[in-house]
Residue, then its C-alpha position, 0 to 999 in steps of 0.5 A: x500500500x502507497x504511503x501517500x498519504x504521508x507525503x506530497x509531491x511539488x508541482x514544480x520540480x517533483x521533489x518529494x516532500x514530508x508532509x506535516x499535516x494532520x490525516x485521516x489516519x491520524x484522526x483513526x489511530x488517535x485513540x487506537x491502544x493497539x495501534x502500531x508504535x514508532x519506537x525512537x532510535x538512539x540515532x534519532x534521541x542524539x540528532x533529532x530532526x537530523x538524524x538519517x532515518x528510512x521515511x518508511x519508518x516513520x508511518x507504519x505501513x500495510x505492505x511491508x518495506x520496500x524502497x521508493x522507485x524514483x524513476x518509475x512515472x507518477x502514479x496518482x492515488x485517492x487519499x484515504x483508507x482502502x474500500x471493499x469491492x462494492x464500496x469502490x463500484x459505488x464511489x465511481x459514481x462519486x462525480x456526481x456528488x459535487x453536484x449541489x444535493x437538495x435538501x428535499x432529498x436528504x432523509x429527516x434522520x440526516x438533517x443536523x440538529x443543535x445539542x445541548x453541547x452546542x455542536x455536533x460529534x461526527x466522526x468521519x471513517x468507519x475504521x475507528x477501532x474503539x467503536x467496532x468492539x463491545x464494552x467487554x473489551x473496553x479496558x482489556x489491556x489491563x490484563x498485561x499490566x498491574x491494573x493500577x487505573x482499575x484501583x484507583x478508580x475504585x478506591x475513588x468510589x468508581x462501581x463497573x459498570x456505571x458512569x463516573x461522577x458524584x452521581x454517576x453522571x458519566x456515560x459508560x459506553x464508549x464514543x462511537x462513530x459513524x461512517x460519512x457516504x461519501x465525500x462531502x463537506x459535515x453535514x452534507x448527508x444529514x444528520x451523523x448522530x449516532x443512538x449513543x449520541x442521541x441519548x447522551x446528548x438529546x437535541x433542544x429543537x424540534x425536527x421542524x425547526x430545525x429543517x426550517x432552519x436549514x431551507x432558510x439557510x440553504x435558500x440563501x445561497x442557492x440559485x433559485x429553480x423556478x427561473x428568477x422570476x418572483x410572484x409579487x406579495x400583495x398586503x391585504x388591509x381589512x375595513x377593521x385593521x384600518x379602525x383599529x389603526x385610526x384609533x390607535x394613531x388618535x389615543x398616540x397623537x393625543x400627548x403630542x399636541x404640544x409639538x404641533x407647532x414646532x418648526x422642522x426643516x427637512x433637508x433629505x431631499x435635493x432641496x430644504x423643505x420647511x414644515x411647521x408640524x410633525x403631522x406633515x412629515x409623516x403625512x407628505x406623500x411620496x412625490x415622483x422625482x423630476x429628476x432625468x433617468x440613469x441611464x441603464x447599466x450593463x448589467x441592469x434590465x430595462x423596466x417593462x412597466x414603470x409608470x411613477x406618476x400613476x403609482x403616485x395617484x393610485x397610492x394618493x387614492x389608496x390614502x385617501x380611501x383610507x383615511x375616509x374609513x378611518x374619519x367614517x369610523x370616528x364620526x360614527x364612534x362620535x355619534x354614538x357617543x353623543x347618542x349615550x351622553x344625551x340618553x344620560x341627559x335625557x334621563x337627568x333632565x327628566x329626573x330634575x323635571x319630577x324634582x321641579x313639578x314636586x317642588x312647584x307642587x309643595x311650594x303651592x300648598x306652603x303658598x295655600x296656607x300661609x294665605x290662609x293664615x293672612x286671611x283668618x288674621x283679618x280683623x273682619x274674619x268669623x274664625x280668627x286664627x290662635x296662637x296653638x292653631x298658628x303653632x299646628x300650622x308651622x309644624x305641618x309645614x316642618x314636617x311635610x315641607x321640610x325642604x321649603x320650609x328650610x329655604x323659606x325667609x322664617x324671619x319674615x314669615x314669623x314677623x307677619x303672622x306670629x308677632x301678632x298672636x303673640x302680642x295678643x297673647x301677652x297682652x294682659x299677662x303680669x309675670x310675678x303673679x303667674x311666672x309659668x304663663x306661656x312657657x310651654x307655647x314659647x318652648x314650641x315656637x323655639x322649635x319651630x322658628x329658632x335656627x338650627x345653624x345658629x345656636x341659641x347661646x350664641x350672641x344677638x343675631x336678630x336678623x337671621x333667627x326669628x325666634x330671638x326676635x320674637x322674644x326680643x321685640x315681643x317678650x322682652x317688654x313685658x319683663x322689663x316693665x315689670x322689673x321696673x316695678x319689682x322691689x328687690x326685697x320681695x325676691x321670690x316672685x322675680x326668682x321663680x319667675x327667671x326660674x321658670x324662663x331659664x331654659x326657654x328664653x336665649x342666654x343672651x336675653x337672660x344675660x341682660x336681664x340679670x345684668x341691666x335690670x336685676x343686678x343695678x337694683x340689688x346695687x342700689x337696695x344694698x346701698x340703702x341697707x342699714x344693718x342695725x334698723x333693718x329687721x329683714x336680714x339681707x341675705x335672705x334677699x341677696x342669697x336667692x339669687x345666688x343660683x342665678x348670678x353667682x359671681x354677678x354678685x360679687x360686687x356686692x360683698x364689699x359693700x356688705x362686709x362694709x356695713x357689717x364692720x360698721x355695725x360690730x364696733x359696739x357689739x359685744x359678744x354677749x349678744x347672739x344676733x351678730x352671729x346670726x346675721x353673719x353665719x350665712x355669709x360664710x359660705x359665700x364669703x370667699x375663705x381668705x375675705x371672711x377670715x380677715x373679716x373675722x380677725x379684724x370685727x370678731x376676734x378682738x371682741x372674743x379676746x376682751x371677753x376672755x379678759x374679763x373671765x374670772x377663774x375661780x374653782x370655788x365659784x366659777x362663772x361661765x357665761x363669758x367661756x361660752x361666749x367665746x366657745x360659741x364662735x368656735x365654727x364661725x372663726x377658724x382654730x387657730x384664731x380660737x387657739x390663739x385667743x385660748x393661749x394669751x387670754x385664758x391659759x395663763x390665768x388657768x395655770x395660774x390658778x392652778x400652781x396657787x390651788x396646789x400650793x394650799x394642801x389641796x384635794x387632789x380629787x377636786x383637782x383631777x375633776x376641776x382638770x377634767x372639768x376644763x378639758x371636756x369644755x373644749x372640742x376635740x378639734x381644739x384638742x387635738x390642736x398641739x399648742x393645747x395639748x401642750x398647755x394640758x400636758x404643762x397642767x398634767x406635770x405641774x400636779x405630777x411635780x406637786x405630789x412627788x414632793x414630801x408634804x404632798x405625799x404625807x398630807x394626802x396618803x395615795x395622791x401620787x398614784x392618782x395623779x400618776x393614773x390621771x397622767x397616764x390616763x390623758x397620754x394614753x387618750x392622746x396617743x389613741x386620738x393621733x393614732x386614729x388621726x394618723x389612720x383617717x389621714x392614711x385612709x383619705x391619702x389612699x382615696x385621694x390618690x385613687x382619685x387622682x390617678x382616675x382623673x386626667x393630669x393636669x396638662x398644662x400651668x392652668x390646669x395645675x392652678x385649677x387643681x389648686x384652687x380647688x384644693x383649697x376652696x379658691x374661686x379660681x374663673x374667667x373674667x368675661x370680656x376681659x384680656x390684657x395684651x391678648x391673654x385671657x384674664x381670671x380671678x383667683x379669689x379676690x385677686x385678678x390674674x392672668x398667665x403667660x407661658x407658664x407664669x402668674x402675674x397679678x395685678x399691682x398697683x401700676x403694674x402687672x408683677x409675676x408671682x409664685x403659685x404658693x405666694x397667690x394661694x397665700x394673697x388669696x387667702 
């Protein structure tokens, strides 16, 4: 067998060349195991590529070695492997495989197909050894060596039989190969997969896809066998595709309003063109050029049928057929719409129509009795309309004509027809005599005239509520005639009467009324009091208004406790009047007035008095004691304490260290102790500067029975006045352990309280708490403010707060204070 294959020959001088290039038989023989070896020679590992060698030697041969004949002629021999008999008589014919092979004539199972590896393994001769043998053989020459791949594979987790891998993922049989027909280019034949392939790497497109893949790309190349002529494509546009286009050119076009008058200049023609919107770029037409034809080239065909200005006109018409459908189709889309819109309208105006007929009908009827009303108000009318009848009437038209009712001008209305009703119905009323007259028909005009929007607490609004001036211009006169008349000391009518009123009548109009009529009146009735002649007390007709007024009358106390003091500077406490006259006042009286009241008028007169007591165990008078001890709930404890400590105690000790001194009975001593102590309260007993005076009397007798002459002359005194002694300590020591417990007790009820009640959130709050605390009137003064703030008082002295801040009024100048300097000022 030739060895060429090995070597080529030059066309030019015919010497023979080693040929270096990768063959078939390299490609066979690469992975053969059993292929024939070229052992190196020591010639060759000394000189390498200069080392003289037989060429013969280098390829191994099929016919075994002989030299090369140079001079016989040249002999030209297909590359290749040598064929069988039949495979030779089919290769004759091997011309006609450079003819170009269709497609159409290849079977599917040679069409090629894309792997998951991204190409394809197409091995090209049929004498691949490793793929004639079965896998029994495969790894066979193992039987002449040790066997050392075989255990480190299965020392490394490798079972025969299966694949290699974590998961045994590998395949376990060998690459096969598959032999090409004939001479042509991969995949010429089809598809050169094998089964082995396939399922070890199965394809990712189907077998239509991927034969519509190949006829595009083989249609690309190939000269077509129909002749060249191409049938023209026609496009197709249906009535509903242009609609459909229409109104999507329309939604797109909607944005863009804002670039319809922008300027464009359009330079890709031979001339510049100026267009002052984008529309009409995208709307000119297609205009034929004038410009002279080019002249044919060698290669080009003359046109059979080129007519551009009957192309233009066709294309023109063909536009303007279709933006005719596409305007016909928006006008009717428009008239549909307007058919829906004035189907909504139609409905709504009818809607409105029933709504106005039944208003027209309602305002008829309202129309119908009002005139009714007028005509029954007529002097010369047989059935002359009531006041209740007139009420009946105005509550069918809030019931059953609300609406009208709401939207009518009341004001007027009630003006017309109930001022008269009313006027006639008070005429002859005196309010004093019968203070519930009218009260319950009033309380039904409220309801039915008074404005809902405007509340009834609110200021003088005559022109807007009509039943604020119905009681205004009809009621009102009345009550001012007759508080004209009142006299101030007959206070029960004008109480019951303002009583009964109180919830019917505006608080404005009752504002007034305290304060423009009722209020100067009591003014000038306690200026004309005179508290030694006046047989009637005045708090029995300055109290009852107490509930009414409440701090109106605060201007009057000034007055009172004026007169008051007056009338005391010869009153002694032997009389009991003064107690009377001023016992009421007490609680009206704010706590820090009355005390000063009662130190500066009552005090010193109870001190003179203490100051005449005689102290005398013998005969002992107690009228002045009593009158003094009288006072005790009127003046505060530490006033009487006070009067106790200088006035009285001094001369009872006093009389006691002289009784002790004389060989008393100490029996007659502990009762004379005992005596005193039970005439005093227990709150005054409890107050520590008494019991220390009791306890000074209790160690005065202890000192007088430890001496000799107290003990011998009375056997037995020393453990009398010793149980006397322990007696009142143990009395004192239970009193200030309930005491303690009482104290624990309201502490733990107090702290409930004030943890169910809220916090006091700011300055204002805090001052509120402690007004309250200690029984302070602490409110607003209405309609007064200083520099925007709101001003109060706080007992008797006006304050106003300022971030945080008290300041009260001085005598030029508002001064800052302390919360526990006010409690002090105002007490």
């Amino acid at each position: 067998m030739s060895m060429s294959h090995l070597y080529g020959k030059d066309d030019d001088d015919d010497v023979e060349m080693e040929n270096f290039e990768i063959t078939d038989w390299d490609l066979q023989n690469e992975f053969n195991p059993n292929r024939q070896r070229h052992w190196q020679t020591k010639e060759e590992a000394t000189y390498g590529v200069w080392a003289e060698h037989d060429s013969d030697d280098e390829r191994p041969s099929f016919g075994g070695k002989r030299s090369r004949d140079y001079s016989a002629p040249v002999n030209f021999i297909s590359a290749g492997l040598r064929k069988a008999a039949a495979e030779e008589v089919i290769e004759e014919d091997s011309d006609e495989d450079e003819k170009p092979i269709k497609q159409e004539e290849l079977p599917k199972e040679f069409v090629p197909k894309k792997l998951k590896t991204g190409g394809n393994f197409k091995p090209s001769q049929k004498g691949f050894v490793g793929g004639t043998k079965s896998f029994m053989d495969f790894g066979s020459w193992e039987r002449h060596t040790k066997g050392i791949g075989q255990k480190l594979l299965q020392k490394m987790g490798y079972v025969p039989g299966r694949g290699l891998g974590k998961n045994a993922q590998g395949i376990i049989n060998p690459i096969e190969a598959k032999q090409r027909k004939g001479k042509g280019a991969l995949g010429a034949y089809g598809s050169e997969r094998t089964t082995q392939s396939l399922q070890d790497f199965p394809v990712v497109d189907s077998e239509e896809e991927a034969e519509e893949e190949f006829q595009k790309e083989l249609s690309q190349w190939r000269k077509d066998p129909n002749g060249g002529k191409k049938k023209p494509k026609y496009a197709y546009k249906t009535v509903e595709e242009l609609k459909a286009k229409g109104r999507i050119g329309k939604q797109l076009s909607a944005p863009q309003k804002e670039l319809s008058q922008v300027k464009v200049i359009d330079m890709t023609g031979r001339e510049q063109k100026v267009y002052y919107s984008y529309s009409q770029i995208s709307h000119k037409h297609n205009i034929p050029d004038d410009s002279p034809q080019q002249p044919l080239g060698k290669d080009s065909k003359p046109q059979a049928f080129a007519l551009p200005e009957l192309e233009h006109n066709l294309q023109l018409l063909i536009d303007i057929t279709e933006q005719e459908i596409i305007q016909n189709d928006r006008q009717l889309q428009y008239e549909r719409d307007m058919v829906v819109n004035l189907t909504h309208e139609i409905q709504k105006m009818s809607e409105v129509l029933s709504h106005e007929e039944i208003a027209i009908s309602n305002l008829s009827k309202v129309l119908e009795m009002v005139e009714e009303c007028e005509r029954r108000m007529q002097p010369s009318c047989d059935n002359p309309l009531t006041l209740d009848e007139c009420a009946k009437i105005f509550e069918t038209l809030q019931d059953k004509y609300y609406e009208e009712y709401r939207m009518s001008d009341r004001v007027d209305l009630a003006v017309a027809i109930v001022f008269p009703l009313m006027k006639d119905y008070f005429k002859n009323w005196d309010p004093l005599k019968d203070c519930t007259y009218g009260t319950e028909i009033i309380a039904r005009w409220k309801r039915l005239l008074e404005n809902d929007q405007l509340l009834s607490h609110s200021g003088q609004d005559l022109a807007t509520d009509a039943f604020h001036r119905l009681m205004w211009e009809m009621w009102m006169p009345y009550v001012r005639n007759i508080i004209m008349q009142w006299q101030p000391r007959n206070c029960g009518p004008m109480v019951d009467f303002l009583d009964s009123w109180v919830h019917v009548i505006p608080i404005w109009i009752l504002d007034n009324i305290l304060d423009q009529l009722v209020f100067p009146k009591l003014q000038k009735e306690v200026e004309n009091w005179n508290p030694l002649t006046d047989t009637v007390p005045i708090h029995s007709w300055i109290h009852p208004w107490l509930p009414l007024m409440q701090a109106r009358l605060e201007p009057l106390y000034s007055p009172i406790r004026n007169k008051l003091a007056n009338a005391l500077q010869k009153w002694h406490p032997s009389d009991s009047s003064a107690k009377l006259i001023l016992q009421p006042w007490k609680e009206v009286f704010t706590p820090g007035s009355w005390e000063a009241f009662m130190v500066k008028n009552i005090v010193p007169k109870l001190g003179m008095c203490l100051n005449e007591l005689i102290i005398n165990p013998h005969q002992q008078h107690m009228d002045a004691f009593y009158w003094v001890i009288d006072w005790e709930g009127m003046i505060s404890v530490s006033s009487l304490v006070g009067l106790l400590e200088k006035h009285f105690f001094p001369k009872w000790l006093q009389v006691l260290c002289s009784w002790l001194s004389n060989s008393p009975n100490y029996e007659e001593i502990t009762k004379w102790y005992l005596g005193w102590k039970s005439m005093f309260s227990d709150q005054v007993l409890a107050h520590p500067s008494i019991k220390d005076k009791f306890n000074e009397a209790l160690d005065i007798m202890n000192r007088a029975v430890s001496s000799s002459v107290g003990g011998y002359m009375q056997p037995g005194a020393r453990e009398n006045i010793a149980y006397l002694t322990h007696t009142e300590r143990r009395k004192d020591f239970q009193y200030e352990a309930m005491q303690e417990r009482r104290e624990a007790e309201n502490m733990a009820q107090r702290g409930i309280g004030m943890a169910a009640s809220s916090v006091p959130m700011n300055f204002k709050d805090l001052i509120q708490t402690k007004a309250e605390e200690h029984n302070i009137v602490f409110m607003p003064v209405i309609g007064k403010r200083h520099e925007g703030k709101q001003l109060y008082t706080f007992g008797r002295i006006v304050i106003y707060i300022d971030r945080g801040v008290v300041f009260v009024q001085g005598e030029k100048t508002w001064v800052p204070t302390s919360l526990q300097s006010l409690i002090d000022m105002a007490k």
